[in-house]
Backbone as CSV, one residue per row, in Angstrom:
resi,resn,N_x,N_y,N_z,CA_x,CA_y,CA_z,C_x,C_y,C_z
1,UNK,131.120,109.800,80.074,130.241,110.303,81.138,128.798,109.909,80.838
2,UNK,128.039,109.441,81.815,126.757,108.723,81.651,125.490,110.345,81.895
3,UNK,125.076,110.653,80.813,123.836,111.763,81.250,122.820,111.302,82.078
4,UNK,122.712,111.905,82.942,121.116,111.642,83.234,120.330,112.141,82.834
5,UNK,118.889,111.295,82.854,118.011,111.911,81.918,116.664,112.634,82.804
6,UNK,116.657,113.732,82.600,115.651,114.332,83.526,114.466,114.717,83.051
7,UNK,113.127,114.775,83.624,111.985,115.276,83.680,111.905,116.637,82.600
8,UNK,112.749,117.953,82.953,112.488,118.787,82.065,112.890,118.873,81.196
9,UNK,114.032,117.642,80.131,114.605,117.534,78.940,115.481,118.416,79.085
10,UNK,115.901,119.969,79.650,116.658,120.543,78.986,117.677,120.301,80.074
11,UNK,117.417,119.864,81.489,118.436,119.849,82.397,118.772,118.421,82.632
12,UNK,120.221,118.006,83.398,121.032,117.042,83.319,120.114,116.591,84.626
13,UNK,119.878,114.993,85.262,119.441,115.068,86.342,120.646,115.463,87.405
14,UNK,120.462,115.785,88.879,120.845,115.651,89.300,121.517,114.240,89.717
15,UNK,123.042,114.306,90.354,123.415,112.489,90.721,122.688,112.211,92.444
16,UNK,122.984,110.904,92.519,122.829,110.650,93.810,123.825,111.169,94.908
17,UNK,123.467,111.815,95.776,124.484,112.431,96.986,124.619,111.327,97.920
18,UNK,125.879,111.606,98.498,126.478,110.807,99.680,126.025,112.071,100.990
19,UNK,125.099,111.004,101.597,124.612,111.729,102.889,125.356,111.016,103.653
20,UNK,126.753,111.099,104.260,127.135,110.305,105.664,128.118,111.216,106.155
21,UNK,128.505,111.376,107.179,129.257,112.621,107.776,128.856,113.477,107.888
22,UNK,129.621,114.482,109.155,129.713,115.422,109.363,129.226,116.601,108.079
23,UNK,129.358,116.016,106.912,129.093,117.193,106.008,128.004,117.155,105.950
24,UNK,126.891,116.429,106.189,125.362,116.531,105.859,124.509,116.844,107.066
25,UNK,123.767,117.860,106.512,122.899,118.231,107.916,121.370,117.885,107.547
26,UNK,120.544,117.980,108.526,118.773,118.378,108.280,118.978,119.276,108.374
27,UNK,118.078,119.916,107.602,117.505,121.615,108.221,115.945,121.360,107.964
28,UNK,114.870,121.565,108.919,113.930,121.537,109.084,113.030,122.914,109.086
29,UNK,112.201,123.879,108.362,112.316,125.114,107.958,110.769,125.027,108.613
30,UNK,110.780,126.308,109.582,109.132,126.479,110.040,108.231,125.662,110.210
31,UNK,108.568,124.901,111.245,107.261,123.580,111.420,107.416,124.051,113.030
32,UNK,106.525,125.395,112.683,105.972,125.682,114.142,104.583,125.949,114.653
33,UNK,104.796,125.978,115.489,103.032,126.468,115.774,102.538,127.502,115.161
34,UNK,103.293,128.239,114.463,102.562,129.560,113.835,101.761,129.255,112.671
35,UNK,102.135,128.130,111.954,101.904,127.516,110.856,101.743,126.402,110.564
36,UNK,102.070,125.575,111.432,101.659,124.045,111.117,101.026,123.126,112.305
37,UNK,99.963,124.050,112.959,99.172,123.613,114.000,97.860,123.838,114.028
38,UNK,97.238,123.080,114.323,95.322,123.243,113.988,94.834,124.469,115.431
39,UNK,95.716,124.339,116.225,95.515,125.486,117.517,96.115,126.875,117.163
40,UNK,96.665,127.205,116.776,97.182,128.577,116.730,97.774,128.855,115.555
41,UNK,97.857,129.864,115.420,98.253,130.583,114.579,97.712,130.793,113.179
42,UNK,98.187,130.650,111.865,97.761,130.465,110.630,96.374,129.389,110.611
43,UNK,96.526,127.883,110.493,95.291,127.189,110.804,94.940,127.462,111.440
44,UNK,94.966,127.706,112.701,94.022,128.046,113.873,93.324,129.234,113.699
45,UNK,93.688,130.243,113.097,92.665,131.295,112.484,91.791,131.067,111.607
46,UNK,92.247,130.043,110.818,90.963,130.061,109.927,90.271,128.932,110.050
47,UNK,90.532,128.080,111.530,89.293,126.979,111.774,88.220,127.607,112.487
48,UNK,89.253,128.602,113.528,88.326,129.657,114.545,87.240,130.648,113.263
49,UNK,87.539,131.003,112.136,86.603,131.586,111.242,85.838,130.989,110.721
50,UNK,85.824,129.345,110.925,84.907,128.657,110.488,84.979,128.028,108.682
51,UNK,86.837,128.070,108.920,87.105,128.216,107.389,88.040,126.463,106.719
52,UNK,87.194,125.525,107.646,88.379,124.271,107.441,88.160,123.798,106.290
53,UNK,87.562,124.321,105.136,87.869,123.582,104.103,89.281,124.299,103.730
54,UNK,89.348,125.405,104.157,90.526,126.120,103.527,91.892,125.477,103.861
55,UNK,91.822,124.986,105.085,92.872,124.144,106.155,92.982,122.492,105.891
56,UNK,91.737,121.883,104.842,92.062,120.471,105.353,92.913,119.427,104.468
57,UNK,93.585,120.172,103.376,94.736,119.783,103.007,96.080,119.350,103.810
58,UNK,96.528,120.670,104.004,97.379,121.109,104.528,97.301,120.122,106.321
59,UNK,96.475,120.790,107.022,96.099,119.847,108.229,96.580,118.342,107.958
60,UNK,96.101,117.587,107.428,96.102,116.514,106.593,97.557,115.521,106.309
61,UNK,98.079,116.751,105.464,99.485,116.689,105.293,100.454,116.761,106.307
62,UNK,100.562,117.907,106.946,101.149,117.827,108.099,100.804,117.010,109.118
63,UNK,100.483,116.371,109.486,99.666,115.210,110.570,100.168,114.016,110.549
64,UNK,99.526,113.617,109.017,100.034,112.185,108.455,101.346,111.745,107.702
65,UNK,102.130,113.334,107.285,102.662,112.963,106.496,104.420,113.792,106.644
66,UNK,104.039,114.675,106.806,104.810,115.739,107.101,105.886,115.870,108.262
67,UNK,104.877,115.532,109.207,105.549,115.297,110.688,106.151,113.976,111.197
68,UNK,105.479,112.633,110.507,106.433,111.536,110.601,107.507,110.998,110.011
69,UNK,107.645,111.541,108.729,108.624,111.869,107.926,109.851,112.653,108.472
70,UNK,109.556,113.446,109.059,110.162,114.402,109.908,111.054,113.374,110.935
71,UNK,110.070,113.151,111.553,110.881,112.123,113.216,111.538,111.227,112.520
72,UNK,111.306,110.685,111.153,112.174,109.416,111.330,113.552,109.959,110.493
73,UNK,113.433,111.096,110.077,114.746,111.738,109.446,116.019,112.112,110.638
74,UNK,114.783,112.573,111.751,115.890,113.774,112.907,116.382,112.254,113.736
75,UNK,115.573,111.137,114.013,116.159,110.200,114.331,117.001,109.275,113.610
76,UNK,116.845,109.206,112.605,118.315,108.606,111.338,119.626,109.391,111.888
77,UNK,119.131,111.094,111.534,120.678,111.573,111.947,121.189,111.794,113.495
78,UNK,120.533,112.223,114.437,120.464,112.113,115.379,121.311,110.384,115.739
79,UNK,121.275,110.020,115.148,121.802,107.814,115.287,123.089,107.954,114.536
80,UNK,122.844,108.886,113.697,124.004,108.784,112.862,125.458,109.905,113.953
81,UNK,124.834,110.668,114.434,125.841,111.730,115.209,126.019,112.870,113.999
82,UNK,124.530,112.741,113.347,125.125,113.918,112.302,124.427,115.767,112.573
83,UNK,124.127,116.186,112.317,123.307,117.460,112.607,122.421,117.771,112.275
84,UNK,121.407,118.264,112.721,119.884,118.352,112.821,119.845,119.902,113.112
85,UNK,119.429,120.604,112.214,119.191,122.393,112.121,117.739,122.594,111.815
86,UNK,117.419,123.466,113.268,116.209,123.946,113.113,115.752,125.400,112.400
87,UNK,115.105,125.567,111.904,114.761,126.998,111.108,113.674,127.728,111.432
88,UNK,112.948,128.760,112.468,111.825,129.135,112.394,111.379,130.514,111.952
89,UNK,110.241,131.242,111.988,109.945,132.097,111.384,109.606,132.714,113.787
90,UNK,110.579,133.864,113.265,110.570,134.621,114.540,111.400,136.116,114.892
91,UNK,110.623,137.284,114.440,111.321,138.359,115.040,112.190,138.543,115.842
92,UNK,113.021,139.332,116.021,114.473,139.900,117.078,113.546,140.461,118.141
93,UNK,112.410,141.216,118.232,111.845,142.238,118.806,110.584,141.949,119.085
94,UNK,109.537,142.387,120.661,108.330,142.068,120.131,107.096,142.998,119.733
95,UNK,107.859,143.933,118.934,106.846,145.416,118.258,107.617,144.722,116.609
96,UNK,108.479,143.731,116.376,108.646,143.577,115.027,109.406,144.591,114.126
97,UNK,109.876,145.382,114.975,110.779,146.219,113.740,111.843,145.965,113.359
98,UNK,112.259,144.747,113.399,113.881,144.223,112.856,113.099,144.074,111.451
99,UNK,112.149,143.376,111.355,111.348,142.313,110.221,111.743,143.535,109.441
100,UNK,111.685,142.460,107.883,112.013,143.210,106.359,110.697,144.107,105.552
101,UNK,111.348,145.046,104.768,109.982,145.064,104.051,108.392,144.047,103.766
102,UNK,108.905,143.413,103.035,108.331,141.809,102.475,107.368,141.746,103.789
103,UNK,108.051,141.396,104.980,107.558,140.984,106.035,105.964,141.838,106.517
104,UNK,106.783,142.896,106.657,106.012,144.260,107.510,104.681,144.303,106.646
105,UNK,104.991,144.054,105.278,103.646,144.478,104.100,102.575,143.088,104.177
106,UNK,103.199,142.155,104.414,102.235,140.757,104.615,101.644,140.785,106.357
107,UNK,102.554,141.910,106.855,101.793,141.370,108.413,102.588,140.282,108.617
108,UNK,103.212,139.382,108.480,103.947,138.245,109.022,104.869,138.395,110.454
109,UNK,104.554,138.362,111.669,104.828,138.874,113.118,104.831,137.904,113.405
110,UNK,105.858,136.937,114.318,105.925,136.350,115.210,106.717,136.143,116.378
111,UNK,105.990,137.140,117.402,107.068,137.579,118.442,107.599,136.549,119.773
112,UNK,108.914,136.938,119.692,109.493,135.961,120.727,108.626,135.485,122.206
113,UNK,109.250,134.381,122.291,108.600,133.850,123.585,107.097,133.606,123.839
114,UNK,106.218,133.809,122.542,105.249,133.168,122.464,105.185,131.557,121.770
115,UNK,103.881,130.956,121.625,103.852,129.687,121.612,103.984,129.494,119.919
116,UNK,103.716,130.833,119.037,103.287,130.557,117.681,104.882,130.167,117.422
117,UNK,105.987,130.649,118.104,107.079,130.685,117.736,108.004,129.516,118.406
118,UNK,107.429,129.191,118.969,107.814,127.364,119.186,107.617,126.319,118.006
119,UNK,108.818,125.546,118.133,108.628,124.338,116.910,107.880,123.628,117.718
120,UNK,107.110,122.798,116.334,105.971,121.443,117.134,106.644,120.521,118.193
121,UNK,106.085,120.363,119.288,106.277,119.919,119.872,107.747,118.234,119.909
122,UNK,106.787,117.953,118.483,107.163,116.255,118.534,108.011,116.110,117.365
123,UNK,108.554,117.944,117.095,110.090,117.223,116.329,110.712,118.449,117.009
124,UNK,110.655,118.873,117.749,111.206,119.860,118.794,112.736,119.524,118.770
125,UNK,113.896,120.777,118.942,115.162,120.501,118.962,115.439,119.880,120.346
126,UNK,116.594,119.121,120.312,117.259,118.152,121.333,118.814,118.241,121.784
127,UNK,118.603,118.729,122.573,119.894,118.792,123.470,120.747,120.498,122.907
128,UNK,121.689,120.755,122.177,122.248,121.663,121.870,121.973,121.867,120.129
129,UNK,121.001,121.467,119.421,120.538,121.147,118.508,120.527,122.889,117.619
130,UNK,120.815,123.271,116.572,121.190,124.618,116.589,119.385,124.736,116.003
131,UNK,118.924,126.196,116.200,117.850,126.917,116.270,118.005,128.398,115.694
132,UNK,117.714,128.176,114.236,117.859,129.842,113.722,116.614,130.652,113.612
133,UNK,116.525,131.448,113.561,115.313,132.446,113.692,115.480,133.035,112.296
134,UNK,114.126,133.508,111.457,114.560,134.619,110.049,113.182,135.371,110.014
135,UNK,113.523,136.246,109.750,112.515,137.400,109.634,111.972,137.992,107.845
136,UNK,112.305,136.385,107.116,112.258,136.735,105.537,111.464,134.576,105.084
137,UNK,111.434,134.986,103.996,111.450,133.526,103.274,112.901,133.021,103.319
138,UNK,113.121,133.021,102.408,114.578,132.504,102.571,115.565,132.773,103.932
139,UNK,116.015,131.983,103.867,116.413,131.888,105.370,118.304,132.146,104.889
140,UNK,118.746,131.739,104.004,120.395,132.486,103.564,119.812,134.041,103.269
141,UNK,118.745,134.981,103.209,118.861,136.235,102.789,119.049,136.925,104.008
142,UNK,118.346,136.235,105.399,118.470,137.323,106.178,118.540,136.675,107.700
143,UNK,119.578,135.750,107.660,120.067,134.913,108.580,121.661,134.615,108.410
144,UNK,122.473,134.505,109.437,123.692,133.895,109.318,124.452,132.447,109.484
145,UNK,122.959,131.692,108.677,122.976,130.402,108.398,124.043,129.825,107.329
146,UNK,124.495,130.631,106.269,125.889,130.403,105.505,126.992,130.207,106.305
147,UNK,127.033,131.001,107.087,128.379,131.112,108.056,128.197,130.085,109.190
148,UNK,127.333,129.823,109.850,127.237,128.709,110.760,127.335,127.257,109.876
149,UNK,126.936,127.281,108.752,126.744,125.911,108.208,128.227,125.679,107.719
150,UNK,129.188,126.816,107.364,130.443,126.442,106.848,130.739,125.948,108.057
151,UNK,130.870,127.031,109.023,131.888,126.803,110.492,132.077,125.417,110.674
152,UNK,130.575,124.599,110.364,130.679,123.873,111.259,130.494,121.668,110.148
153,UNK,131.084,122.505,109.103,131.818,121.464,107.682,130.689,120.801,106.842
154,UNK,129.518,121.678,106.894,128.505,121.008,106.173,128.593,121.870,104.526
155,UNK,128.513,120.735,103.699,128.242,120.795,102.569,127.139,120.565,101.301
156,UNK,125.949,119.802,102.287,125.084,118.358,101.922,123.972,119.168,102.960
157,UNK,123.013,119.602,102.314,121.903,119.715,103.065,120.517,118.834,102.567
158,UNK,119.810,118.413,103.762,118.508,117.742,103.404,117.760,118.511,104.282
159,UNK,116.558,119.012,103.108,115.594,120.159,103.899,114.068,119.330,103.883
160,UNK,113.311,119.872,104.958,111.613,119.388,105.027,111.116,121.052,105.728
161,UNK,109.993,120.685,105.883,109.548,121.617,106.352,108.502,122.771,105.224
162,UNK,107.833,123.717,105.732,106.868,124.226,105.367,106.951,125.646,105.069
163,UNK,106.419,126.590,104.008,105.929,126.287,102.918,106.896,125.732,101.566
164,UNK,106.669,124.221,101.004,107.558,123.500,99.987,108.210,125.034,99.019
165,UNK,106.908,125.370,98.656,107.032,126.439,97.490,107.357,127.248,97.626
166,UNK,107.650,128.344,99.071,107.902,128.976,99.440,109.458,129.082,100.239
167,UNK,109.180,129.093,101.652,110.776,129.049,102.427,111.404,128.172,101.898
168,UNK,110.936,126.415,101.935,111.616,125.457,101.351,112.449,125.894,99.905
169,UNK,111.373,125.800,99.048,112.152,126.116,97.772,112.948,127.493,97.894
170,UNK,112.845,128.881,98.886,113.761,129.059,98.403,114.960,128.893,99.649
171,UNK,115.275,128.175,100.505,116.065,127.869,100.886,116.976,126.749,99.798
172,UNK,116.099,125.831,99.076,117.315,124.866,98.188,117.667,125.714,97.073
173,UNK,116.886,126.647,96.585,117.680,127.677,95.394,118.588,128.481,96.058
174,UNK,118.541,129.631,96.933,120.114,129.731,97.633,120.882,129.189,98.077
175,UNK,120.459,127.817,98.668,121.797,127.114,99.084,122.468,125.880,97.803
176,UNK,121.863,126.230,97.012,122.873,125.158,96.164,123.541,126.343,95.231
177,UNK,122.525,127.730,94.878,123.277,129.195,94.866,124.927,129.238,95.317
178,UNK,124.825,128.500,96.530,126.091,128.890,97.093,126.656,127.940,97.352
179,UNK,126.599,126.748,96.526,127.641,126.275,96.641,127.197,124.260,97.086
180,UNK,125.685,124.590,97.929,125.566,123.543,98.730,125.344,122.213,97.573
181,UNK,124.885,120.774,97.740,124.449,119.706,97.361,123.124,119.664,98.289
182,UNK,122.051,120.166,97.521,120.868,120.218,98.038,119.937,118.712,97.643
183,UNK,119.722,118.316,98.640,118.360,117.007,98.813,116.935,117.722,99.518
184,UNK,115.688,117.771,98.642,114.459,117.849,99.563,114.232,116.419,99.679
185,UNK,113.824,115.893,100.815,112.444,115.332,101.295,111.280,115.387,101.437
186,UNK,110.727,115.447,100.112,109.447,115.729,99.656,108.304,115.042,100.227
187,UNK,108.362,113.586,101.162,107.461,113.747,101.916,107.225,114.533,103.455
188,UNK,108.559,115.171,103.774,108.951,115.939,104.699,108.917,117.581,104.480
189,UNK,107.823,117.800,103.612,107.524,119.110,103.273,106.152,118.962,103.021
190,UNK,105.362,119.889,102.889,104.004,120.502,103.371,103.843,121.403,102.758
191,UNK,102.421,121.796,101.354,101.868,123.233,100.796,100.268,122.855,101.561
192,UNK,99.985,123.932,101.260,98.243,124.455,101.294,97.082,123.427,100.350
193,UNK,98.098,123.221,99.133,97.027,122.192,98.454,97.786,121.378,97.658
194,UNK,97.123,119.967,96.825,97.935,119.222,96.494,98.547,119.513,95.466
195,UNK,97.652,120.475,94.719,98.358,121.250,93.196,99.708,121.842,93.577
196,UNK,99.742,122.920,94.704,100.781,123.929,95.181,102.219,122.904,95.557
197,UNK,101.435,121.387,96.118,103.234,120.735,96.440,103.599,119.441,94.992
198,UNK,102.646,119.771,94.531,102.929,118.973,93.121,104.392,120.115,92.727
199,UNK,103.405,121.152,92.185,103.831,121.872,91.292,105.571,121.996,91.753
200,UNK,105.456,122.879,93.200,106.365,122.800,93.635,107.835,122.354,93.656
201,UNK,107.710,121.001,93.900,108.613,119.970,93.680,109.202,119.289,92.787
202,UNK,107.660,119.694,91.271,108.080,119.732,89.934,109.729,120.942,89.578
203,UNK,109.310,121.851,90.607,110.068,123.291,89.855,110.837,123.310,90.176
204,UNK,111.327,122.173,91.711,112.992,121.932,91.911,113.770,121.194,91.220
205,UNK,112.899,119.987,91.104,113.859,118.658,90.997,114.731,118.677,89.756
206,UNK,115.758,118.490,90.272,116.632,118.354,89.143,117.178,120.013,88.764
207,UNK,116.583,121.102,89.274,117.405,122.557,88.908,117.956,122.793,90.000
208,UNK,117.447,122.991,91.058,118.275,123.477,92.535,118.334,121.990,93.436
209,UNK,117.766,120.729,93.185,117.560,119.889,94.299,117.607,118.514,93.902
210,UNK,118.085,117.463,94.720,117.903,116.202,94.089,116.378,115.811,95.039
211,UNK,114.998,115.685,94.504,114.006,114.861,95.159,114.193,113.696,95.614
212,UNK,114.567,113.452,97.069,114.079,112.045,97.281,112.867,111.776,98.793
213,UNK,112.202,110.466,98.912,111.750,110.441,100.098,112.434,110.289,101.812
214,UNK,112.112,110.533,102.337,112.715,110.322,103.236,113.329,109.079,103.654
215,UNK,112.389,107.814,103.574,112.869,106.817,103.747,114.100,106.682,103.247
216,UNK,114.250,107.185,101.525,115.408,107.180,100.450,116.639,107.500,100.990
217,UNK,116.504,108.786,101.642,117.703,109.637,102.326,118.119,108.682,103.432
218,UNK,116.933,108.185,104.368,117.458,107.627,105.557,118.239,105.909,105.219
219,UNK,117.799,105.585,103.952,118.735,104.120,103.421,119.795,104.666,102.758
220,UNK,120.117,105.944,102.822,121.672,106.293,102.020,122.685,106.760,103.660
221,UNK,121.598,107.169,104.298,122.222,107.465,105.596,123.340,106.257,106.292
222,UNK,121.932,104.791,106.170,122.391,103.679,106.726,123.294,102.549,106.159
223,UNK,123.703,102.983,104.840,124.387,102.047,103.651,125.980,102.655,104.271
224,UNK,126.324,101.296,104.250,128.069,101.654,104.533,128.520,101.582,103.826
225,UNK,129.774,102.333,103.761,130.875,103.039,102.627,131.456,101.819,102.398
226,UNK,131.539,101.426,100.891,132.877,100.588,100.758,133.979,100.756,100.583
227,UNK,134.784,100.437,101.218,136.189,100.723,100.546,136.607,100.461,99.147
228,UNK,137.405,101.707,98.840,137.401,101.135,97.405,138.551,100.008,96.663
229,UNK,137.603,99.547,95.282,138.814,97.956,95.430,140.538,98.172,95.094
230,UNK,141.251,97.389,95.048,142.236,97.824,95.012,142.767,97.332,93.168
């Protein structure tokens, strides 16, 4: 057996995953207006306070980097006929009393049928494209995203989306928790500063996640299977 040799010495690397089929999905985690828009919501409060140094990372990232990364992933699988799962941050209610502890104590509200709770526009879901709502960080703690993702034969998840360090990471620590073959797309994720998605991505790779870029994922997408020799 060949080790791989990983970054933190004490762990094995992760191998390369087979992204093709039905078993591999996107899941794209909170890239909504509540949070990853210079108009509303999170940035938009603190440009309206007059606070864009606080924002011009992040802004930055998501713009140039975040969001095209994005389109050319949902269009790889989308080509491929594979599945594309959206994830947002959005209450049951609009007084918010489904939301969790965690939630209620940060103030974190985002009530239905407003705009904060729309995904960005320009990676917006398509056609019957599934759309989960969570009222927590992690999105396996307080969503029935385990059970939809079995139903429907996925094993292989590739996640983007915003906050890396936060929902992201812990969406790939519960789902490889349970079982999954977790891939981030680390240019398809987004922190506040460049330290926060360094660090970040340092603290997956190779324990809960295999790091690759998107492009990476989308040339494993497009590589055909060989048959094997005889």
């Amino acid at each position: 057996m060949i080790k791989r040799q990983s970054p933190h010495g004490h762990h094995i690397a992760v191998p390369d995953p087979e992204l093709r089929g039905k078993q591999t999905a996107l899941v794209i985690i909170d890239m909504q207006y509540h949070g990853a828009s210079r108009e509303h919501g999170l940035i938009g409060k603190r440009l309206a306070e007059g606070q864009p140094e606080a924002v011009t990372y992040v802004l930055d990232r998501v713009e140039r980097v975040t969001v095209p990364a994005i389109q050319r992933l949902q269009h790889a699988f989308r080509d491929a006929g594979m599945e594309v799962v959206h994830v947002k941050t959005q209450s049951l209610t609009s007084d918010g009393r489904d939301r969790g502890p965690a939630a209620k104590r940060h103030g974190t509200h985002v009530r239905p049928g407003t705009r904060t709770a729309d995904i960005l526009d320009e990676i917006a879901p398509v056609g019957d494209e599934i759309v989960i709502a969570k009222t927590c960080s992690g999105v396996f703690n307080c969503t029935n995203i385990d059970y939809v993702l079995r139903n429907i034969g996925v094993s292989t998840l590739v996640l983007g989306g915003m906050v890396t360090g936060s929902c992201v990471a812990a969406a790939a620590r519960d789902g490889a928790d349970k079982g999954y073959f977790v891939v981030v797309a680390e240019d398809a994720t987004a922190s506040w500063s460049a330290d926060m998605q360094t660090q970040s991505i340092e603290d997956l790779r190779d324990r809960s996640a295999k790091i690759m870029s998107a492009d990476e994922v989308i040339a494993k997408i497009a590589t055909p299977v060989l048959a094997p020799s005889a």
